[in-house]
Backbone as a ProteinNet text record, in pm:
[ID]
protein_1_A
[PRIMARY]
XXXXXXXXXXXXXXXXXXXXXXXXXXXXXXXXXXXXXXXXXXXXXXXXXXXXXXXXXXXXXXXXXXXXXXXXXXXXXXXXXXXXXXXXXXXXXXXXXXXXXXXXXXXXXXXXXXXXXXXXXXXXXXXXXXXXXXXXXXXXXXXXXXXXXXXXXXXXXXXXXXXXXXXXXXXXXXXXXXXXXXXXXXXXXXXXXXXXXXXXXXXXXXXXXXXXXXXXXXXXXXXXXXXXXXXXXXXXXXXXXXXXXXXXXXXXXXXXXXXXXXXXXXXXXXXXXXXXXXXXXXXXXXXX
[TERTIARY]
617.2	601.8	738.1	776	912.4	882	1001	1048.5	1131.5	1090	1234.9	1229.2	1378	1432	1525.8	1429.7	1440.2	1615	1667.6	1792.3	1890.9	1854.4	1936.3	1892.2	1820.5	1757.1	1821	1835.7	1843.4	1684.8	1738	1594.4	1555.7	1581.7	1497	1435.8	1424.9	1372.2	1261.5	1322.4	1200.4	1121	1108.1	1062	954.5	969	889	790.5	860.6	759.9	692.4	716.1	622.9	513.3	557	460	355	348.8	276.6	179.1	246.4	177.7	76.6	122.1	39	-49.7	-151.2	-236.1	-334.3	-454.2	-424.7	-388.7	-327.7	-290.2	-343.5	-416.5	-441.3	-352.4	-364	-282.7	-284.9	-201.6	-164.4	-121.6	-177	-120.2	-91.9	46.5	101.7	137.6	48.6	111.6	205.6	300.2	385.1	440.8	548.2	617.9	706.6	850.8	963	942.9	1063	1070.3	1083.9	1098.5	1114.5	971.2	864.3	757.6	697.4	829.7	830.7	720.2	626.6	512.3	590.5	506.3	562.7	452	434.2	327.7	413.2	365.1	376.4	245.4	269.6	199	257.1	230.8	265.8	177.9	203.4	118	116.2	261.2	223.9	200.6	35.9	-51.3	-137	-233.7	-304.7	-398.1	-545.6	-607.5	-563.3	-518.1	-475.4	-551.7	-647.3	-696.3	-833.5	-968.5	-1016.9	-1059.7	-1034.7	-985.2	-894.5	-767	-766	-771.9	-790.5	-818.6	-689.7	-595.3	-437.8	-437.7	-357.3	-331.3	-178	-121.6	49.6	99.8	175.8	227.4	371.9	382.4	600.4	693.1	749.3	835.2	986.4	981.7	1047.6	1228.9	1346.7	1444.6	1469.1	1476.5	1486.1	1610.6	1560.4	1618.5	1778.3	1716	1899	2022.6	1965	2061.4	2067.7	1981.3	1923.1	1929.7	1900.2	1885.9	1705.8	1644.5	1543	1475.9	1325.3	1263.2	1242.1	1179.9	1150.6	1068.1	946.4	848.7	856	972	1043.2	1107.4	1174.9	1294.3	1126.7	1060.4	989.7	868	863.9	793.4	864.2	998.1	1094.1	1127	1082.4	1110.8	970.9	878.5	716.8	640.7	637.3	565.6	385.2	367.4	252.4	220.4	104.6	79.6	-81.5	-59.8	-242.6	-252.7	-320.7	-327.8	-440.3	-453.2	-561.5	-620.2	-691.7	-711.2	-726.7	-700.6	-680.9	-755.1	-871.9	-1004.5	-942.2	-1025.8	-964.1	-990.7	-1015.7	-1038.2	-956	-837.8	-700.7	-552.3	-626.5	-462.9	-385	-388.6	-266.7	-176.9	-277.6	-188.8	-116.3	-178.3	-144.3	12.5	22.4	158.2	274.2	186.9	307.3	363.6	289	347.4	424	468.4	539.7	716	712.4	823.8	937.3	1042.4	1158.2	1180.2	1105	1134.4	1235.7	1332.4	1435.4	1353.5	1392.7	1307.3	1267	1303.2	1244	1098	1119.7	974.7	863.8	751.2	627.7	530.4	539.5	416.8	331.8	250.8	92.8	134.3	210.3	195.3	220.6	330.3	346.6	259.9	215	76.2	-61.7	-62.1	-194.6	-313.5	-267.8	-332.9	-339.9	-475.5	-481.4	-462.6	-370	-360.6	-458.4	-527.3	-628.9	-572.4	-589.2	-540	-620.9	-525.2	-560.2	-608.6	-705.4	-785.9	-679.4	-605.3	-519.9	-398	-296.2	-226.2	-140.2	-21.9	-5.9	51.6	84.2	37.4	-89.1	-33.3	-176.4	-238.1	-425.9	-456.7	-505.6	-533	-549.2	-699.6	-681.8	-862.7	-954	-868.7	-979.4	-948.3	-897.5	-944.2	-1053	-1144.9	-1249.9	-1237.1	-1129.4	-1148.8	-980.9	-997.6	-853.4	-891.5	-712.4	-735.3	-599.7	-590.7	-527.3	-467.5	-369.6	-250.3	-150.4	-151	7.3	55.4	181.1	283.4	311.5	304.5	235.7	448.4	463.9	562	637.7	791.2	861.1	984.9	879.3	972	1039.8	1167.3	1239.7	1288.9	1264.5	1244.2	1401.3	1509.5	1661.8	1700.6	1835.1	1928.6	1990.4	1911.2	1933.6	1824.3	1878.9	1798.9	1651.4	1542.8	1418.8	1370	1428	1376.7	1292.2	1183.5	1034.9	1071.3	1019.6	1010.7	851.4	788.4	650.5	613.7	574.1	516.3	334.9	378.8	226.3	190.5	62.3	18.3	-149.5	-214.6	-332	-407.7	-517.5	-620.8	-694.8	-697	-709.4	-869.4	-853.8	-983.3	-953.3	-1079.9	-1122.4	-1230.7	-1222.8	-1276.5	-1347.4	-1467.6	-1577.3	-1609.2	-1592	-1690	-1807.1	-1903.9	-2058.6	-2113.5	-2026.3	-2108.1	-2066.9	-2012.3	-1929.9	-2025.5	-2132.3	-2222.6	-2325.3	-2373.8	-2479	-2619.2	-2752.3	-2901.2	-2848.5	-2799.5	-2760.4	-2674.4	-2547.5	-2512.7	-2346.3	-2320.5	-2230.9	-2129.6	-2028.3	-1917.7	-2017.3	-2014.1	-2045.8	-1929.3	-1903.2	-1768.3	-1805.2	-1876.7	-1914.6	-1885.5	-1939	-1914.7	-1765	-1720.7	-1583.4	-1482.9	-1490.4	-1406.9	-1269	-1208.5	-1107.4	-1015.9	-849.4	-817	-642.9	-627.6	-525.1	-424.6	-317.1	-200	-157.7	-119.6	-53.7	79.1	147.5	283.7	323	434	441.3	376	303.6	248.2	120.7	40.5	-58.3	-131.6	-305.5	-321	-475.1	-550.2	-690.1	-819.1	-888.9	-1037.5	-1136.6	-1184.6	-1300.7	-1452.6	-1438.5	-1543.2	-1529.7	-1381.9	-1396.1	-1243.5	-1125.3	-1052	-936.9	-860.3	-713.7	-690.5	-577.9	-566.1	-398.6	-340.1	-220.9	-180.6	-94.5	-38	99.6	147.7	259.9	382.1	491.8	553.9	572.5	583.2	676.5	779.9	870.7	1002.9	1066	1240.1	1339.2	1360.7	1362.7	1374	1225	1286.4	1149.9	1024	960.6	822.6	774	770.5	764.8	660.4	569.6	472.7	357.8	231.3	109.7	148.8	231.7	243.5	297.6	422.2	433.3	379.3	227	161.1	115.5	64.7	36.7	-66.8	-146.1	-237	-384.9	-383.2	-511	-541.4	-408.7	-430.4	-446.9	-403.9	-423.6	-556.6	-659.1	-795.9	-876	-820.9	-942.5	-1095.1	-1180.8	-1315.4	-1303.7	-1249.8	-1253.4	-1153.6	-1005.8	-981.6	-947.2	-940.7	-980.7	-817.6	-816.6	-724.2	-594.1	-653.5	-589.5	-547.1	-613.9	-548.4	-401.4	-418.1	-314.8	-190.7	-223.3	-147.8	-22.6	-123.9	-70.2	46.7	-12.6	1.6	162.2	151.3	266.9	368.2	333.5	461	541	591	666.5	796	902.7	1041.3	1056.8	968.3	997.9	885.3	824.3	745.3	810.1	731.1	741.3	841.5	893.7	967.3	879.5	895.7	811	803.9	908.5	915.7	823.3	808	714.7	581.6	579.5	423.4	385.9	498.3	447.6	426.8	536.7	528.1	407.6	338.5	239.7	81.6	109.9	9.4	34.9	72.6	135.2	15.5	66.5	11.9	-150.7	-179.6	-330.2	-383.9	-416.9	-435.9	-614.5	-641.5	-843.5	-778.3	-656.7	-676.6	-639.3	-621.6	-632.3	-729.5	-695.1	-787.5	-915.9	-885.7	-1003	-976.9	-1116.9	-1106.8	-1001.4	-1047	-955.1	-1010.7	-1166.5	-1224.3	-1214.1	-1212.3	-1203.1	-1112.9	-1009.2	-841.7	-829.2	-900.5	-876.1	-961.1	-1071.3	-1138.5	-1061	-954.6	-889	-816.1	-713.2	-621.2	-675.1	-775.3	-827	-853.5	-890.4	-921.6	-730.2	-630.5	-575.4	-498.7	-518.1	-453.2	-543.3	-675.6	-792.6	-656.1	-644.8	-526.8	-372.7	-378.6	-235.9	-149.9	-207.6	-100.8	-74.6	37.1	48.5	140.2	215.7	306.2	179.5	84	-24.4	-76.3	-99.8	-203.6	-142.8	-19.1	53.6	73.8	82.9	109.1	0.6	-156	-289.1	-303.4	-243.7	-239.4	-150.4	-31.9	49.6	34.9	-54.2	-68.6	-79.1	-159.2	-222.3	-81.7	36.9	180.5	227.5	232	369.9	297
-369.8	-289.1	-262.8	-277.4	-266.8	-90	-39.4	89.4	147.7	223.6	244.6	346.5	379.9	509	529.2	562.9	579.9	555.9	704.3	715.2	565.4	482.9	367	192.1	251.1	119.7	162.2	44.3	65.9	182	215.6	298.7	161.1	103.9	-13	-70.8	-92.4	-136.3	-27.6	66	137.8	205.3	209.6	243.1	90.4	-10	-134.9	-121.8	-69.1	-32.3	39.6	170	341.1	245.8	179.6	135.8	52.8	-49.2	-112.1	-88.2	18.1	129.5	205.2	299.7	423.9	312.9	266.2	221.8	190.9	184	221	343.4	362.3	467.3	471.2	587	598.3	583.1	599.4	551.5	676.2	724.3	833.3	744.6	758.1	688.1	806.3	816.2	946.9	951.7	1041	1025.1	1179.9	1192.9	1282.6	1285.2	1383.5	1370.3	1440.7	1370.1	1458.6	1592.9	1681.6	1735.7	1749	1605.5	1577.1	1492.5	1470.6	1462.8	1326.2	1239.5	1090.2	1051.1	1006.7	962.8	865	912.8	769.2	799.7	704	637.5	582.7	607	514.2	547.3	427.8	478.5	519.8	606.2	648.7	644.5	560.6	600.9	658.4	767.3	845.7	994.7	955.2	1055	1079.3	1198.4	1275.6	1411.8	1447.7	1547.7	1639.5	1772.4	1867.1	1988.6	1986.5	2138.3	2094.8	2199.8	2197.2	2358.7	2466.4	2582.2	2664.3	2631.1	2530.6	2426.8	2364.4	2200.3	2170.6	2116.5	2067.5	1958.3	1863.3	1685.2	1713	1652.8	1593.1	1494.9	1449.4	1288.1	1287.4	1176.4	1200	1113.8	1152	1018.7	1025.8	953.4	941.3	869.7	907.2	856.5	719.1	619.3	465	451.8	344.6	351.1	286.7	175.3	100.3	152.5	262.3	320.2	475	527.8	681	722.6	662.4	720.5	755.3	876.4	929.7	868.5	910.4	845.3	932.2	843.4	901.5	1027.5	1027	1092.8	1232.7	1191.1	1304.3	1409.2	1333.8	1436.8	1511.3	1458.1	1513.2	1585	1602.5	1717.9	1839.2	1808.7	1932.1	1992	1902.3	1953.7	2020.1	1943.4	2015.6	1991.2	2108.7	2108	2082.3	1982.6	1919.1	1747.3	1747.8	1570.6	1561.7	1462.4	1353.7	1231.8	1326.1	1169.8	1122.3	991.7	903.4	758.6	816.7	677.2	559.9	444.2	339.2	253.3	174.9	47.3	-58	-140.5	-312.4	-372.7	-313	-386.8	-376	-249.9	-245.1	-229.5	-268.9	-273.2	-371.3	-477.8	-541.6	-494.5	-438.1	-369.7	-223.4	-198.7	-53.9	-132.5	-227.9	-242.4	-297.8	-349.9	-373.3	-219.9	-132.6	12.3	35.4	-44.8	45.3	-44.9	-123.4	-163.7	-83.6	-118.3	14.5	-15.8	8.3	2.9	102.8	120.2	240	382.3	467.3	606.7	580.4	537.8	545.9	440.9	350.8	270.9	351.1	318.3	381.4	264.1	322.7	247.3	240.4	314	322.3	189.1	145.4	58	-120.7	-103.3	-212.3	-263.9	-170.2	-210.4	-240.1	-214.7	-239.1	-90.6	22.2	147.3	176.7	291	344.7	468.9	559.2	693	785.4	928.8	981.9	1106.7	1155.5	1337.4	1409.8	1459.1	1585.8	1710	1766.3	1877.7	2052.5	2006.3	2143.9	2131.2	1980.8	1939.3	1851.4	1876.6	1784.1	1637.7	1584.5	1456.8	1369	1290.2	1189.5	1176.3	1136.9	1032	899.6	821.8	677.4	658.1	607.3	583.8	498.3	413.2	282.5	372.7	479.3	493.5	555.8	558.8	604.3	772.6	785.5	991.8	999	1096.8	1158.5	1309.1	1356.9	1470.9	1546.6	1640.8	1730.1	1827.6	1843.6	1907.3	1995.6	2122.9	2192.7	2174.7	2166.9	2107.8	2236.5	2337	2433.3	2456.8	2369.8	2347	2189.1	2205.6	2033.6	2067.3	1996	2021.9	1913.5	1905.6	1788.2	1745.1	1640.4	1654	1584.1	1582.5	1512.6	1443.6	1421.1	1390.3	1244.4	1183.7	1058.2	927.3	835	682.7	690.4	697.4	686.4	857	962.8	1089.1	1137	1158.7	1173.3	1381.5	1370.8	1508.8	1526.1	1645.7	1617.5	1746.5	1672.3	1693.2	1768.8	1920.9	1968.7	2046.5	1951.6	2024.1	2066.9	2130.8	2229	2126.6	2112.6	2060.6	2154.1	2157.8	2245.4	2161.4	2018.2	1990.5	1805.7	1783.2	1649.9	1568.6	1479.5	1398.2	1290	1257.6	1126.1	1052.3	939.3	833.1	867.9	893	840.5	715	635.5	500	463.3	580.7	563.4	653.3	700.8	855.4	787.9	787.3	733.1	864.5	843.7	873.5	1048.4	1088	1244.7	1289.3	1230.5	1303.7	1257.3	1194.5	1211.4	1060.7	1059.1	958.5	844.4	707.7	576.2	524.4	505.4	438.4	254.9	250	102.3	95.1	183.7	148.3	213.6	276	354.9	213.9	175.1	20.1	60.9	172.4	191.8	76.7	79.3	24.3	109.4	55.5	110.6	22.7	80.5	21.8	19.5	-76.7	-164.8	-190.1	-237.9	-248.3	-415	-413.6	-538.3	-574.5	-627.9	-677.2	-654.7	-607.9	-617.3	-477.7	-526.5	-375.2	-407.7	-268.9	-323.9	-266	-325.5	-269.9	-210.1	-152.7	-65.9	-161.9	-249.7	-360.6	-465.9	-492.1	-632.3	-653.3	-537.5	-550.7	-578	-635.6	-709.1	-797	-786.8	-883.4	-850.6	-968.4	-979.7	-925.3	-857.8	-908.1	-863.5	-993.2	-993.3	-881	-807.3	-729	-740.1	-633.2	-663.3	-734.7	-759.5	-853.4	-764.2	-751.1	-685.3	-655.9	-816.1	-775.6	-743.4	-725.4	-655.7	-758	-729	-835.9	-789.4	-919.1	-902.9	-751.2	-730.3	-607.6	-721.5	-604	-631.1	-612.6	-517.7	-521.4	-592.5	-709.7	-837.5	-917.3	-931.5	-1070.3	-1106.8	-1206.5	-1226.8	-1159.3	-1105.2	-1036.3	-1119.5	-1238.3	-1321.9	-1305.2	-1307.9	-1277.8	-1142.8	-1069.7	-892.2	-867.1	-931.5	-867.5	-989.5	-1110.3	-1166.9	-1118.9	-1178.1	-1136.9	-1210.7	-1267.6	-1347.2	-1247.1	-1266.5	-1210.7	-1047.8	-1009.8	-872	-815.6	-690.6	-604.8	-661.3	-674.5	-720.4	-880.6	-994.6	-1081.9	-1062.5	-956.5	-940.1	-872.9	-764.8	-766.5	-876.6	-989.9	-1070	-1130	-1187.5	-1231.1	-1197.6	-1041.2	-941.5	-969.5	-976.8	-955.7	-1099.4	-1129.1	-1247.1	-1223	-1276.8	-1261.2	-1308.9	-1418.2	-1514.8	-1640.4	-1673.1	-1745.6	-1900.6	-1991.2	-2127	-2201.2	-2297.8	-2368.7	-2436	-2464.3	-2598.1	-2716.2	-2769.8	-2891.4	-2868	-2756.2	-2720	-2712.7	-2735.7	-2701.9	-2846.3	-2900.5	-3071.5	-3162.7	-3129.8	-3210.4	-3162.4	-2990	-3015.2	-3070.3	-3090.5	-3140.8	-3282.5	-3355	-3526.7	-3566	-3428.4	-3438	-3376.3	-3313.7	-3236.9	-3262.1	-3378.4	-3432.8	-3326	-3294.4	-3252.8	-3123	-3057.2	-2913.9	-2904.7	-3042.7	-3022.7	-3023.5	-2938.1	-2963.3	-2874.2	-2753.8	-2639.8	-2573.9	-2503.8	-2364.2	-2277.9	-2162	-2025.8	-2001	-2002.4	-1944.4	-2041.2	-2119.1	-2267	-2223.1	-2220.8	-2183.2	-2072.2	-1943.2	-1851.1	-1859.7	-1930.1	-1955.9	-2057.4	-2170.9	-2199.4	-2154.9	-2054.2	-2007.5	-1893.8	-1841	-1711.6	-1796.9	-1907.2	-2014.9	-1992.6	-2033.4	-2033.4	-1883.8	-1812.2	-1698.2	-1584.1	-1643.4	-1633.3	-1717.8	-1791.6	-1878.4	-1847.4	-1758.8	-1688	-1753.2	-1816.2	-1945.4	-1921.3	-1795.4	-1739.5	-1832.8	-1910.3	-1994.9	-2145	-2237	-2277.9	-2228.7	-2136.3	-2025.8	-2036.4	-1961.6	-1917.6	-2081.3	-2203	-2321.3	-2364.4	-2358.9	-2366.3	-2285	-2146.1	-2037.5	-2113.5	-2168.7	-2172.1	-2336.5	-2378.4	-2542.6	-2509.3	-2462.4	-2449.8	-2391.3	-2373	-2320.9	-2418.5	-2490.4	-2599.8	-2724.7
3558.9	3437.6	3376.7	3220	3143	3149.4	3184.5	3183.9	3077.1	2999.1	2893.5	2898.4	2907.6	2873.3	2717.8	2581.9	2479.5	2435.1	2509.8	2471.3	2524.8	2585	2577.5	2540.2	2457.1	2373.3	2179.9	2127.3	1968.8	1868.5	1873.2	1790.1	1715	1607.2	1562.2	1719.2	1797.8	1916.6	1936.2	1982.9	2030.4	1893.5	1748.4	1661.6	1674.7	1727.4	1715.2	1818.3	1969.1	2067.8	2029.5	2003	1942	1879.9	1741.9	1664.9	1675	1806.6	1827.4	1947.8	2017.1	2111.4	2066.9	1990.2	1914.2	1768.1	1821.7	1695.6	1740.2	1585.6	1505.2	1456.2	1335.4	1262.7	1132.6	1103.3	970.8	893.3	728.3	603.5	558.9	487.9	398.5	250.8	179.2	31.8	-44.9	-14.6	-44	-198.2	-301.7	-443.3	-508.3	-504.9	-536.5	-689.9	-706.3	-878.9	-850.1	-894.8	-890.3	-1002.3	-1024.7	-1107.4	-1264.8	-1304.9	-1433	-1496.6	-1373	-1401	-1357.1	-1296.4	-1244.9	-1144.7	-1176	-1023.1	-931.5	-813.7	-695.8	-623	-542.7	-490	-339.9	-217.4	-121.3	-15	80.9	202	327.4	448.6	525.7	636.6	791.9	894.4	1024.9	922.9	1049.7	930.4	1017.5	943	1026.4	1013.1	1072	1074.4	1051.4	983.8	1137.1	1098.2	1244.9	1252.6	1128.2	1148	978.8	1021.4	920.4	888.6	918.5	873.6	926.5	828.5	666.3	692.5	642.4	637.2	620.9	704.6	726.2	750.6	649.8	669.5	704.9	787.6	813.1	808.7	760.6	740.7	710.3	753.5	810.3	708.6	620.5	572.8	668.2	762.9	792.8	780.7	809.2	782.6	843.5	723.7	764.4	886.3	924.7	1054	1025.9	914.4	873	844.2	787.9	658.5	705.8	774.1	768.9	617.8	564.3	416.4	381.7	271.9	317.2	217.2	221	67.8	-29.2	-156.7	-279.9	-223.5	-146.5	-133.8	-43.8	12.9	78.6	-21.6	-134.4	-218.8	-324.8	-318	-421.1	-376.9	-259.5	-215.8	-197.9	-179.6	-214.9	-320.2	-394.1	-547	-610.1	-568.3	-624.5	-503.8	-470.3	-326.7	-362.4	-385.9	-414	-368.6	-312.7	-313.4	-284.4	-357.1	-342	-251	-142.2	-40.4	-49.6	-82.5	-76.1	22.8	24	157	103.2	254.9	182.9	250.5	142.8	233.1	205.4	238.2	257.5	121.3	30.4	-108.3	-173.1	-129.3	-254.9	-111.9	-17.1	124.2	107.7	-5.8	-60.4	-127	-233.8	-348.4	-292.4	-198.5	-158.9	-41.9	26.4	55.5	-14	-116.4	-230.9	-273.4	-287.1	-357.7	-245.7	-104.5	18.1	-41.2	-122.6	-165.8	-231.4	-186.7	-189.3	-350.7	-444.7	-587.9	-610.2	-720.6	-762.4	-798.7	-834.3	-856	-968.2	-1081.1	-1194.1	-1197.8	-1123	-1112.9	-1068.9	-1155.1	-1121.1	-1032.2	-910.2	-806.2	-860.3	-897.2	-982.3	-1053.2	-1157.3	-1218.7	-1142.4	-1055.6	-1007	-918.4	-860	-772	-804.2	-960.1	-1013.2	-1046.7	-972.5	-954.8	-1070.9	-1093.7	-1220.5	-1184.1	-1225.6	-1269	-1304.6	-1222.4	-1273	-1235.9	-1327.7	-1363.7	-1210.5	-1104.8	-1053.9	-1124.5	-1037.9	-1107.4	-1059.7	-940.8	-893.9	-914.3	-852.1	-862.1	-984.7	-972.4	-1055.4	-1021.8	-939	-859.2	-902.4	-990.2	-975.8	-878.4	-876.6	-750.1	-812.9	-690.5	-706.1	-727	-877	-899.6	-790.4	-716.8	-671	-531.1	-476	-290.2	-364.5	-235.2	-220.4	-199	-166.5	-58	-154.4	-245.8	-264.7	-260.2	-209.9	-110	-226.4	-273	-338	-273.5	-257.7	-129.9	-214.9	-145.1	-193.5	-9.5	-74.4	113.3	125.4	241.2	284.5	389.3	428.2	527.7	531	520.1	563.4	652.9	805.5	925.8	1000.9	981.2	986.2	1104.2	1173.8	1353.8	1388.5	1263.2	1340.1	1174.7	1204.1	1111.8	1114.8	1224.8	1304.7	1199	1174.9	1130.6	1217.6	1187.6	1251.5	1266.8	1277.5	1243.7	1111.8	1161	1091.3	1036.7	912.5	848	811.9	891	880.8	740.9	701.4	559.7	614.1	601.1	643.8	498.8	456.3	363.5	415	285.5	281.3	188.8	202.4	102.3	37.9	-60.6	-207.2	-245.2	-251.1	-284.2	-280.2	-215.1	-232.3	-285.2	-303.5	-418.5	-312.6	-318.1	-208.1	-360.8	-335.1	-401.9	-375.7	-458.9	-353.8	-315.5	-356.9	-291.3	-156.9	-52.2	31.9	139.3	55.5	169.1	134.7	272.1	320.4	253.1	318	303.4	271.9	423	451.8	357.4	294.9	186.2	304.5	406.4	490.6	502	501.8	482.8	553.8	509.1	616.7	636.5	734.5	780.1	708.1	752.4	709	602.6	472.8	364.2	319.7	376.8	382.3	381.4	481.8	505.9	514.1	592.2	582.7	651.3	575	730.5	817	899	947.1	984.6	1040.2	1065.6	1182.4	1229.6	1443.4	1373	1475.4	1508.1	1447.8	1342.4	1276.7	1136.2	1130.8	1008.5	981.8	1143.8	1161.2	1136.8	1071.3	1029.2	1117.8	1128	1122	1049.1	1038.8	984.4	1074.8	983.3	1042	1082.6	998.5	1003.8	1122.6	1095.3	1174.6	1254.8	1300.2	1360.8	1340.8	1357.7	1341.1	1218.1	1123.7	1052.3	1027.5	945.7	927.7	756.1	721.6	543.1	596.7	509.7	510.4	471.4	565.9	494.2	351.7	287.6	128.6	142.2	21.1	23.1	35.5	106.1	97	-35.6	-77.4	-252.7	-288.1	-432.8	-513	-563.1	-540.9	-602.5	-748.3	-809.8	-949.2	-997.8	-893.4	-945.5	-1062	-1024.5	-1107.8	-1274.9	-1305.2	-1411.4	-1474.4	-1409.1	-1474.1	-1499.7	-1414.5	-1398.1	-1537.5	-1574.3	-1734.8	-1756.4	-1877.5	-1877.8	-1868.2	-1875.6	-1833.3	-1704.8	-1605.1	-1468.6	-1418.2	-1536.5	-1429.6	-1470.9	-1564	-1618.6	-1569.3	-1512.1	-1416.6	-1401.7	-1418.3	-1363.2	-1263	-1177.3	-1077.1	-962.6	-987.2	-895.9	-872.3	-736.1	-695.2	-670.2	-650	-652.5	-571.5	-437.2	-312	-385.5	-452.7	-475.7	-565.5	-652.7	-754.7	-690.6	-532.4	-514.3	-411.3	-401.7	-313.6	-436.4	-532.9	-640.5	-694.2	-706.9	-727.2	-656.9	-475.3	-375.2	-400.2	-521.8	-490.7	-592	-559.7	-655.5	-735.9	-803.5	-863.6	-873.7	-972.4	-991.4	-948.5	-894.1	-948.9	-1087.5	-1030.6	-1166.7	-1199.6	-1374.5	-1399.7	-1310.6	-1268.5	-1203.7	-1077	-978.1	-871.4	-928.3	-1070.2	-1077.6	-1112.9	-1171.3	-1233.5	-1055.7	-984.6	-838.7	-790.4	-782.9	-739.7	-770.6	-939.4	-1002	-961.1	-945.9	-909	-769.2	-716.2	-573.5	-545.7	-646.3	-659.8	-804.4	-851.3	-1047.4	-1017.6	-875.7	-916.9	-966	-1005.5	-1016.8	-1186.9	-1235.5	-1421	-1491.2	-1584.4	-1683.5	-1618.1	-1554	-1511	-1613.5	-1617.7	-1701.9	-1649.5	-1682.3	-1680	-1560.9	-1516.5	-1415	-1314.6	-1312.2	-1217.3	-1130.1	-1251.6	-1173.3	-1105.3	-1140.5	-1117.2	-950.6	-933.4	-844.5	-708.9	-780.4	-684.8	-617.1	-675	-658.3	-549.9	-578.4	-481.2	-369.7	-350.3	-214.8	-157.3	-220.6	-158.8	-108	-187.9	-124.9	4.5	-16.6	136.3	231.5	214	311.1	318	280.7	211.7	195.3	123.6	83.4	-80.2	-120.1	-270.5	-352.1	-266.9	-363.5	-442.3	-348.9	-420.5	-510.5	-488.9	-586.9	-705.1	-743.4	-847.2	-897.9	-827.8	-899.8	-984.7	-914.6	-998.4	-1119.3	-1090.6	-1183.9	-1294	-1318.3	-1394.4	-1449.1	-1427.1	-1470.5	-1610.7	-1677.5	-1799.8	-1878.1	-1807.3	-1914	-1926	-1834.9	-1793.9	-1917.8
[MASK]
++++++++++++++++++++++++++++++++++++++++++++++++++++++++++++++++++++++++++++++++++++++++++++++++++++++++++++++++++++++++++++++++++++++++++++++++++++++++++++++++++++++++++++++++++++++++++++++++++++++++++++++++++++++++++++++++++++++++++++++++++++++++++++++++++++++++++++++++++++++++++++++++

């Protein structure tokens, strides 16, 4: 049996053990606003419901381990002690790790990720139209566990009021997990479902991914593809050159001359295969 004694391993090391130990972990899709009124959006999993009178959620933004430098979502619960946590199912957990991308403060997650913005009824924190459960929070307490790279500040707030889809409550009036479809987060890349277990998405880029709100607007209003494709779509730096799209037409002539939906239909084949650089080449035939 490997033995560790914390204090003489790299914290990036043992922040990799912790994480792949302790799972799954629920999602916190933490939506906050600085003081000048700026939204941000991330997710967080180290999260956890600790009490239901009062009904108390906690969730940690913790200090990155590279840099010890803290996040957006941290400075702005200090500033408006308010947040909207919303859960997160397997129909928008693409787009929801694209919003975990270290964008600058002035970028709005909601937009790069594809999210729509919906007015809180207590708060002033947006929540996220497409989770299913948003939870309306004043942060009650922020208790900061070290000053060290990997030291977690637990963010304990109060739920004021939450919001159920109903297409998510079953006969009784009571959550279905089934139709809930939440998913959670393991150690690495790996997350899982409530349905069906283990699956992979790829970290975000170090660098920034173009975001949903660049994509062309034929592709962000698709009737074909779904949330999670756009955000696959999004996580990339940089589109294809012409010449990558003419070599791969040379090499694939069945993918000319499709419709809009054809294409839009191939391209979702390949990113089922996560294969986003194909995709975006089918996508972009009809420019070149």
């Amino acid at each position: 049996m490997l033995t560790i004694d914390p204090t003489q391993i790299p914290t990036s090391v043992l922040h990799g053990f912790l994480l792949s130990a302790v799972a799954p972990r629920p999602i916190a899709f933490a939506s906050t606003i600085d003081a000048q009124g700026n939204p941000n959006l991330s997710p967080f999993s180290f999260f956890n419901v600790f009490s239901a009178n009062p009904p108390i959620l906690i969730f940690s933004p913790a200090r990155r381990v590279s840099n010890n430098t803290t996040k957006h979502t941290l400075a702005n619960v200090q500033e408006v002690k308010e947040v909207v946590i919303n859960v997160i199912n397997y129909s928008m957990v693409h787009q929801a790790s694209l919003a975990s991308t270290e964008y600058p403060k002035e970028v709005n997650e909601f937009e790069k990720a594809g999210f729509t913005m919906l007015a809180s009824e207590t708060v002033k924190p947006f929540r996220v139209a497409e989770s299913p459960v948003q939870m309306e929070c004043k942060v009650i307490n922020i208790q900061p566990m070290g000053e060290e790279g990997g030291a977690g500040n637990l963010v304990i707030c109060e739920v004021l009021k939450m919001h159920i889809d109903k297409t998510v409550l079953n006969e009784e009036g009571q959550i279905d997990q089934h139709k809930l479809d939440l998913v959670a987060r393991a150690g690495g890349s790996y997350y899982t479902r409530a349905k069906s277990g283990f699956f992979e998405i790829p970290k975000p880029l170090r660098n920034l991914g173009i975001g949903v709100d660049q994509l062309p607007k034929e592709i962000r209003e698709s009737v074909v593809l779904t949330g999670n494709d756009l955000g696959m779509l999004a996580n990339v730096e940089e589109l294809p050159t012409a010449a990558d799209v003419d070599n791969f037409v040379s090499d694939n002539p069945e993918y000319m001359d499709k419709n809009t939906i054809e294409k839009h239909k191939f391209a979702q084949r390949f990113l089922a295969q996560q294969d986003v650089d194909s995709a975006w080449k089918v996508l972009l035939i009809k420019n070149i």
